[in-house]
N, C-alpha and C positions, 0 to 999 in steps of 0.2 A: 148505325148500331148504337143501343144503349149500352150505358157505362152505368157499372157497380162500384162504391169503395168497399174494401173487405179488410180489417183488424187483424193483423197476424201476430202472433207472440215475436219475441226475440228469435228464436229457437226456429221456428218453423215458416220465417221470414228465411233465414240464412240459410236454412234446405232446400228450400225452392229457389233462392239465388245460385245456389252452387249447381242444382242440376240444372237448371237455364243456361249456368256458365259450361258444363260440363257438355252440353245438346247444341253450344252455340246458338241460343236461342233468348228471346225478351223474359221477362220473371212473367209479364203480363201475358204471355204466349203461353209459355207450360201451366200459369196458373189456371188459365182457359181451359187448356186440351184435359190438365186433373179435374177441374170440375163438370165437364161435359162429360167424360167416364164415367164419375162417380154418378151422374143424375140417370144415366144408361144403367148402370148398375141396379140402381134402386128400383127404378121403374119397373127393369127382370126378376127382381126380387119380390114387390106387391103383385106382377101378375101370374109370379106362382105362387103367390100364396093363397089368391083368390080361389085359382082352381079345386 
């Protein structure tokens, strides 16, 4: 598997720390499963708009 580094603010480091801590779960786990949604998301969003 390829590895990304990704810049988080203060702020939005320690949101995704607490619901990782919150889901029992790694920060590198939830930060995956939000950006694999979001890229779903987006994708649903350009092919309606093509239509």
């Amino acid at each position: 598997m390829k590895q990304y580094k990704i810049r988080l603010n203060r702020e939005t480091a320690v949101f995704y720390e607490r619901i990782a801590f919150q889901a029992g779960r790694d920060v590198e786990q939830v930060l995956s499963d939000t950006l694999f949604k979001l890229a779903g998301e987006l994708a649903l969003e350009a092919l309606h708009k093509k239509k």
